[in-house]
C-alpha positions in Angstrom: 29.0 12.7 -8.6 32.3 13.2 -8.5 35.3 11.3 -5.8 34.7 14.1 -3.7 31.6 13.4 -2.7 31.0 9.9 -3.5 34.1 9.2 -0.9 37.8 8.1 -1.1 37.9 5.2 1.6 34.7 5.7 3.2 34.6 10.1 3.4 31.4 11.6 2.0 30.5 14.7 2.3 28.1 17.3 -0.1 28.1 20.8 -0.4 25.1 22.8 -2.1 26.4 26.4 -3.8 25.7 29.3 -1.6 23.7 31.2 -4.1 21.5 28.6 -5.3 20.6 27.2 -2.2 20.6 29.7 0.2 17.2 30.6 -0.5 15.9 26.9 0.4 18.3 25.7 2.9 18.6 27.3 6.5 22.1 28.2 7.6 22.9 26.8 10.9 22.7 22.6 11.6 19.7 21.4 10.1 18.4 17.9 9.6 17.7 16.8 5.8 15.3 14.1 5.2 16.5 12.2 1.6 13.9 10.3 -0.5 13.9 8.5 -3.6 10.6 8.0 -5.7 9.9 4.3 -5.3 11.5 3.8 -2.0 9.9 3.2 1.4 13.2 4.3 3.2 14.3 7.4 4.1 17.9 9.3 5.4 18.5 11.7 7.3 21.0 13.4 6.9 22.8 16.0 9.5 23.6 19.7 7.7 25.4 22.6 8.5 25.2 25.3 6.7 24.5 23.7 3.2 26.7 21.0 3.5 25.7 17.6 4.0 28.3 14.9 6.2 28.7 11.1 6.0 27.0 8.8 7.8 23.7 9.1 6.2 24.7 10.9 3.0 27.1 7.3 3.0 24.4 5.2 3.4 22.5 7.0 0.3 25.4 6.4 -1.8 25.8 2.7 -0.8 21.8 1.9 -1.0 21.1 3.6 -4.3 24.2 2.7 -5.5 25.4 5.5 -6.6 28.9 5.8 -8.4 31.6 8.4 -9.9 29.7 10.2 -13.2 26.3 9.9 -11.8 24.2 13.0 -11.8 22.0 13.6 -8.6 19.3 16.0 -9.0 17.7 17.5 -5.5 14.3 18.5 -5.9 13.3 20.4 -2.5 9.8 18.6 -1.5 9.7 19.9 2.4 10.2 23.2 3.9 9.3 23.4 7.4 10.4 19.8 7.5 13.8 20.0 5.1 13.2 16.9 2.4 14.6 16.4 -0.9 13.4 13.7 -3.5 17.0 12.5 -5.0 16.5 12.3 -8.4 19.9 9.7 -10.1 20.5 9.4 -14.0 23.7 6.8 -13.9 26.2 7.9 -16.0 25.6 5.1 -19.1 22.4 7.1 -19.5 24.2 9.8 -21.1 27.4 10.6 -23.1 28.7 13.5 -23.1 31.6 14.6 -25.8 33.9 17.6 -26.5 33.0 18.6 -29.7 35.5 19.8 -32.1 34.9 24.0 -31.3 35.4 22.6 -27.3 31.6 22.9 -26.7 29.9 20.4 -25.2 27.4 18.2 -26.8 25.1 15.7 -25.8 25.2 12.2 -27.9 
């Protein structure tokens, strides 16, 4: 996650790309159902048009405790009924580097 999203002074907001997501999430307002494997709570979360406001979305971030570098992964578990399992690998799970021909590699 990046400050964007997580929030500067208490604004979050998420946006999935157009061309992955378009043919998973309606356009239009949509309510999004957020789950984590483990957890007995849920958020919803309003959407329009693949992008996802505060207020629940900030409530995620605050529960799970999700910070700048963390990777989110969505894994769509609900059609009819829009849910995504969150999927979080903090960010001292991995290193990432520059290697010396710019690449990146994983260490």
């Amino acid at each position: 996650m990046n400050k964007n999203i997580i929030g500067d002074k208490g604004t979050f907001a998420l946006d999935f790309d157009t061309l992955y997501a378009a043919p998973y999430l309606p356009d239009g307002e949509q309510t999004l159902t957020l789950h984590r494997t483990g957890w007995c709570k849920s958020w919803s979360a309003l959407m329009h048009n693949r992008r996802i406001f505060d207020g629940e979305l900030c409530e995620f971030a605050r529960d799970n405790r999700v910070l700048i570098g963390d990777i989110c992964l969505f894994e769509l578990v609900g059609i009819e009924r829009l849910a995504i399992m969150v999927h979080i690998i903090r960010s001292e799970q991995y290193c990432v580097a520059l290697s010396a021909d710019g690449g990146l590699m994983t260490t």
